[in-house]
N, C-alpha and C positions, 0 to 999 in steps of 0.2 A: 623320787624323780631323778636325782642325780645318776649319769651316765645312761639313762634314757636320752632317747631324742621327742621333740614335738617343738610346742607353739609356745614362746616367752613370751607374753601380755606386761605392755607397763599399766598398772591401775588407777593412772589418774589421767586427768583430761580427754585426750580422744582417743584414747586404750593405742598406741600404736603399739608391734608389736615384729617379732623376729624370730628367727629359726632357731628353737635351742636345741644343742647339742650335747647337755648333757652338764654343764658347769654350775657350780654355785651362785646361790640369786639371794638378792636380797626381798625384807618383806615387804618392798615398793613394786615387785613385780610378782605375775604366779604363772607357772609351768603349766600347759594345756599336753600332756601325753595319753596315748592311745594305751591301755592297764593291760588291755590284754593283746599276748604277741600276734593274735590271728588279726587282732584290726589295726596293726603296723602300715599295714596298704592303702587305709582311710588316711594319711599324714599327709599327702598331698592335696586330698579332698580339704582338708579341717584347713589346711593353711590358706587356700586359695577362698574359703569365706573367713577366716580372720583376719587375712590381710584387705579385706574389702570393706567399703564403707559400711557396709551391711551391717555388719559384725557388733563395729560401736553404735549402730543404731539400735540395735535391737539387746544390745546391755543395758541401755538407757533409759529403755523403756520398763525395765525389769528396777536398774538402781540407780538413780539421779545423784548420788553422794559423788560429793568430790573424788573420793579413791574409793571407787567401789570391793567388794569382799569378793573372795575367793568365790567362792557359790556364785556367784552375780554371774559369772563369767561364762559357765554352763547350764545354766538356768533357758538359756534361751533355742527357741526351734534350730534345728537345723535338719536339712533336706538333702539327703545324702546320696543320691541320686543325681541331684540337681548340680551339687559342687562338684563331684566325681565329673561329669562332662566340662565343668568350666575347668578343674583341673586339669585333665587331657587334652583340655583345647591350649591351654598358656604353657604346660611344661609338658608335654611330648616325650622328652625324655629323662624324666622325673624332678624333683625338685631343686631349685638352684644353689647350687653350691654356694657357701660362705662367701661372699665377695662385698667390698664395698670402694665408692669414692670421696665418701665423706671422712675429710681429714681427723674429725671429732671422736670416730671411732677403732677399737682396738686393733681392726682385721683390714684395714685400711693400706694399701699397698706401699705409698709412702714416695711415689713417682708423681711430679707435679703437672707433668703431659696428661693426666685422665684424672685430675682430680674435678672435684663438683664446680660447675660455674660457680665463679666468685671467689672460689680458694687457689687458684693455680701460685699467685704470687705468696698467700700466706705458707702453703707449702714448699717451696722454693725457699723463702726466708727461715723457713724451719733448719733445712737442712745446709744452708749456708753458714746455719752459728751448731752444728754438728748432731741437732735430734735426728733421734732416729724411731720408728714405729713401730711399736712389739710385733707385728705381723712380719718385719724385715729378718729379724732373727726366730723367726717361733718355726722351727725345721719342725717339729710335732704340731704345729696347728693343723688345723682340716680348713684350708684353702684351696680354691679355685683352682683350674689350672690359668686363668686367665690371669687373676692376683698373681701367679708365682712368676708369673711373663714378665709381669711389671716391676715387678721387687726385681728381678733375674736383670733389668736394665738402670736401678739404681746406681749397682755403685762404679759408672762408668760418673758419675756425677761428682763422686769422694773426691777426687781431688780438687773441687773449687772449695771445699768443706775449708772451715776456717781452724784453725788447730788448738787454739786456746779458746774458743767460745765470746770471741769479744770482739766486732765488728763496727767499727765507729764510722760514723757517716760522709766524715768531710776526710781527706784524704793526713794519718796523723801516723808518727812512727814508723814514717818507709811503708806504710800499707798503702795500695787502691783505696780508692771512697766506695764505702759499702755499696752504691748504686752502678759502678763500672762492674765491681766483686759479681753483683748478683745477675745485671746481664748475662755477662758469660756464662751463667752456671747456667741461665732461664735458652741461653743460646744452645747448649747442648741438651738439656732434655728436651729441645722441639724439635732439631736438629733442622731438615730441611724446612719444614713449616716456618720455620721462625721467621719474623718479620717485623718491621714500625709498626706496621696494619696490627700484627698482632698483640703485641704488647700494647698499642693503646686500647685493643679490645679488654686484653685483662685488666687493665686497670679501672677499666666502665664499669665490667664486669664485678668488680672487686667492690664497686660503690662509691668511687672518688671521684673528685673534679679535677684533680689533677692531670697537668696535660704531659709528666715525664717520672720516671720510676721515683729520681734525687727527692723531688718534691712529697711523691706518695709514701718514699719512706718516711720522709721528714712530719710530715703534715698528721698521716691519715694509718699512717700502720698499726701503731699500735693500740686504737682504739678499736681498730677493725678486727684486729687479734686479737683482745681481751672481748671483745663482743663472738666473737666465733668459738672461742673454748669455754665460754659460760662465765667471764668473768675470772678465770682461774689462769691469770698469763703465764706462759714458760721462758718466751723471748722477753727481755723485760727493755722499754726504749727510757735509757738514763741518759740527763741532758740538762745543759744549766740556764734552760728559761730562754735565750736568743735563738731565732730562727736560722742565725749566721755564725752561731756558737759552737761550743763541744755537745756530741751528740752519739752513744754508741749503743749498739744491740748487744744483750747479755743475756747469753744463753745460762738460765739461775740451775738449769741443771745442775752444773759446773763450777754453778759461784759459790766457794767457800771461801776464807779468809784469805787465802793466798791468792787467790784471784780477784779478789776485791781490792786487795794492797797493789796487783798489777793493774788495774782499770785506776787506780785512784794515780800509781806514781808512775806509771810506766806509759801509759796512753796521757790521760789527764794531763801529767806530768808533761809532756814532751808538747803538746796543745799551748800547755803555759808557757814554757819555755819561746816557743813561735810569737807567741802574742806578745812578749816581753820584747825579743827583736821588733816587733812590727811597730808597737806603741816607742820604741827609743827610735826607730825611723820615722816616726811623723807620720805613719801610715793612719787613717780614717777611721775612728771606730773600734783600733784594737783596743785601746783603753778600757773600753766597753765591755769586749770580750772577755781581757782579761781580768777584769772586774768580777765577771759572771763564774768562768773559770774558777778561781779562787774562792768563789763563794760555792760554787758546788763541792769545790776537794775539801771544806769544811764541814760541812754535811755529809760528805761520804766517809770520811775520818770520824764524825760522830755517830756512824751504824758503826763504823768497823770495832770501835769499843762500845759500844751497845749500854751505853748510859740513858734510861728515861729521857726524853719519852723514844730513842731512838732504838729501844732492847726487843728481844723476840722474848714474848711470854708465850707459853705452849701449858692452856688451860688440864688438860688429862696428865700432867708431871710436876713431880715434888718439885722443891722451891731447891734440892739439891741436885736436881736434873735439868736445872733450866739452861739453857745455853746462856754463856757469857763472849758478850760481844758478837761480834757477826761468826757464828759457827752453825746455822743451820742444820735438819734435820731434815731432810727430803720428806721424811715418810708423815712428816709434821700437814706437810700440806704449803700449797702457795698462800693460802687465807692467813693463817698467821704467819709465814715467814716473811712476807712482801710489807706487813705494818710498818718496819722501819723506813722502808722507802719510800710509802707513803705521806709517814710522818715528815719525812723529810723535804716532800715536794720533789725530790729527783727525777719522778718516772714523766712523762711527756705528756699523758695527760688522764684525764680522772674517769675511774669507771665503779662501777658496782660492787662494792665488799663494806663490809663493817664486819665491827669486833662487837654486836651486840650480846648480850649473853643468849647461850641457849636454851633450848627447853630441857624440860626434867630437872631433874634434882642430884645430886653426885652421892655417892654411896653414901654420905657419912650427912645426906640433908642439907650440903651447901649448895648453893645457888650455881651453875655453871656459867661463871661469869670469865668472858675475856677479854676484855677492856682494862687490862691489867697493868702494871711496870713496878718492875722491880731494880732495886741499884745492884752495881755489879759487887759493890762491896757487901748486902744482903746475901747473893746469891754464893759468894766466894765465903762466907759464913758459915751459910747454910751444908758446904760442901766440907768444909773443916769437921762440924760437930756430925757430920755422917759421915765423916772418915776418907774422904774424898778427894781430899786438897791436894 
């Protein structure tokens, strides 16, 4: 199948499905290609009844399993004739090219002006703490010419981009408050369009009550963004429990230990320092703040040495491979590297993930369990008698 073109089927629930182009699949989805090259011409017919409701109805009728099997898939009539006309009737000029506007996916332009209702602002906050979309750099993808339009008017954006990945909400360290930062950026990719009218439409849009961006970041982003990416955040909202408190976006692409020590002493830090002027002025509440404050930069000082229960255990690596202290592993995944911050209570507010163990069994019959903690003085052991240290 690989570097074939046809029909990628996902096999569970209501079969949806997309245009493959020829890339590696996992075996949660199965390849519908045309074998022989004379019936290459039938891929617009096949696609326009797999993309129709028809499609998963008539698999259904064949296999009722949760993830039905590969066979299930072609097992069922098809009228070749019949799709061949509804093909010519919707693509005229053959099959649409790779495009999409959903933020969620790889091929996704990465411009917040044409993203899906409901994501214009999480897009915008993306690229305000510096992500950016594999389709933005992929010169060898097979894109649109439409996608390349929109990628093509990014990076007139770059420069509202934030240069260290750390965008705190209330205005701390000579920076804008994140909600000034991200008008302007939201001001230029609309450009004329832009308006109040419009921006309280995206926020409706978005699912919030809120009636101004400050508050939707505050309040309502980051749940909204852990719910849109499946649970698996990249922008992470670290904040010490007051609504009137320290509060910043962290882009975790970016966050290794050095930029963990700048969120904790260099932003954090400078927050404290305000609140200690405000509280020796008699000022209302700083006391409060800076209560909270300090209670956060102790929590974040306890991932940064990554002592139990604050450590990242990464279930698939030896006990001499485990990171010590905050040193993540990108390629580890957000499911275990975010446990610390969890544990911690820092991120804004609670969403879907556990450390329960998984299924199967590990090569050697142990359980795959990752509800794990290990001491750093275990792990700095562990790295001695493997030579490591």
């Amino acid at each position: 199948m690989w570097g074939q073109s046809g029909i990628l089927v996902s096999q569970m629930r209501h079969l949806p499905v997309s245009l493959y182009t020829g890339e590696a699949f996992d075996n949660n989805t199965c390849a519908i290609v045309p074998w022989k090259a004379a019936d290459a011409e039938h891929l617009p017919a096949i696609w326009a009844f797999c993309s129709s409701p028809e499609f998963n109805e008539e698999v259904r009728k064949v296999d009722q399993a949760l993830k039905v099997t590969n066979a299930s898939l072609v097992k069922v009539p098809f009228d070749l004739e019949r799709w061949q006309r509804v093909a010519e009737e919707k693509y005229p000029d053959g099959l649409p090219e790779p495009y999409s506007d959903d933020p969620t996916q790889w091929l996704f332009h990465g411009h917040p002006a044409q993203a899906e209702v409901g994501t214009a602002l999480q897009v915008a906050v993306a690229r305000l703490l510096g992500y950016r979309w594999p389709a933005e750099g992929g010169e060898e993808m097979e894109l649109s010419d439409e996608a390349r339009a929109w990628i093509s008017r990014c990076p007139a954006l770059d420069p509202f981009t934030d240069p260290d990945g750390i965008v705190c909400l209330p205005p701390v360290a000579g920076e804008r408050p994140a909600a000034e930062r991200l008008r302007a950026l939201l001001t230029e990719a609309f450009g004329a369009q832009w308006s109040q009218g419009l921006l309280d439409r995206l926020i409706s849009e978005a699912g919030s009550p809120s009636k101004d961006l400050g508050a939707w970041l505050r309040d309502d982003y980051f749940k909204q963004h852990a719910r849109l990416f499946h649970n698996r955040p990249f922008i992470w909202h670290v904040w010490d429990g007051r609504r009137d408190g320290f509060s910043a976006l962290v882009n975790y692409h970016k966050l290794d230990a050095a930029l963990l020590r700048r969120l904790i002493y260099t932003y954090l830090g400078s927050w404290i320092e305000a609140q200690q002027a405000a509280a020796s002025a008699g000022e209302t509440g700083a006391d409060l703040r800076l209560a909270a404050a300090r209670d956060l930069r102790e929590r974040l000082v306890a991932i940064l040495e990554g002592e139990p229960p604050h450590d990242i255990y990464v279930r698939w690596k030896g006990k001499h491979e485990q990171p010590i202290g905050w040193e993540p592993d990108i390629n580890d995944g957000v499911r275990l590297n975010i446990r610390p911050f969890v544990e911690a209570g820092a991120l804004r507010s609670k969403f879907t993930i556990n450390w329960k163990k998984d299924r199967g069994k590990n090569p050697d019959g142990s359980e795959r369990h990752n509800d794990l903690h290990l001491t750093r003085a275990e792990k700095e052991e562990a790295r001695r008698s493997d030579g490591k240290a």
